[in-house]
C-alpha positions, -999 to +999 in steps of 0.1 A: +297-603-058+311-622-091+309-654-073+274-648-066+269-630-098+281-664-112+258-687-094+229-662-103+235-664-138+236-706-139+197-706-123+184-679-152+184-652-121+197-612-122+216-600-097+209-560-093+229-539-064+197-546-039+189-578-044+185-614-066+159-609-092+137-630-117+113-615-140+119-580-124+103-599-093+130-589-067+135-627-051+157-619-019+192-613-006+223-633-008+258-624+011+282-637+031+291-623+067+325-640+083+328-668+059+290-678+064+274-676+033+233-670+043+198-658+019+168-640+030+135-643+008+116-612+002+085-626+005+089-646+037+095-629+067+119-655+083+154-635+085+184-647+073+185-686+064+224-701+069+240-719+038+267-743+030+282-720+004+270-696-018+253-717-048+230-732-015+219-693-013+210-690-047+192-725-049+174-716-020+161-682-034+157-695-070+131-722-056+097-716-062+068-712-036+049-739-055+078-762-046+067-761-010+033-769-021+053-804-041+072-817-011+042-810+011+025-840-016+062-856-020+075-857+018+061-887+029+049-906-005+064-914-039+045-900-067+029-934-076+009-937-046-008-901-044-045-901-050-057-886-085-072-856-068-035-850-048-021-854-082-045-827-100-039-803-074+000-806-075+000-802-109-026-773-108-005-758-086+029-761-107+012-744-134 
């Protein structure tokens, strides 16, 4: 628990008995079973997601859902050659 406690603390995050928290907005889960350190999102419904080590799990909570919406823009194209209507929708997004 400190080690996660630890990592928690380094991405602005709260770490409360049922859970890893942000803005009293209950984020997800982070443990390790037999030396596998894994995360679960709260708001996805995708089970338990396998991680290097445990400041993997906390990164992977402490991203945000727009960030899916970025690398769906970002994935295949660098920044310079997206359209100015893909750029005004990542940034509204972002916001």
């Amino acid at each position: 628990m400190a080690v996660i406690f630890t990592e928690c603390e380094k991405y602005g995050l709260e770490l409360l008995d049922d859970g890893v928290y942000q803005n009293d907005q209950k984020l997800g889960e982070v443990g390790c079973t037999d030396g596998i350190w894994w995360a679960i999102r709260t708001r996805r419904n995708q089970g338990r997601v396998v991680c290097d080590c445990v400041m993997d799990a906390v990164w992977w909570l402490s991203i945000t859902e727009t960030s899916s919406t970025t690398n769906k823009y970002l994935q295949n194209r660098p920044l310079e050659q997206l359209t100015s209507a893909e750029l005004q929708q990542l940034f509204a997004t972002a916001v």
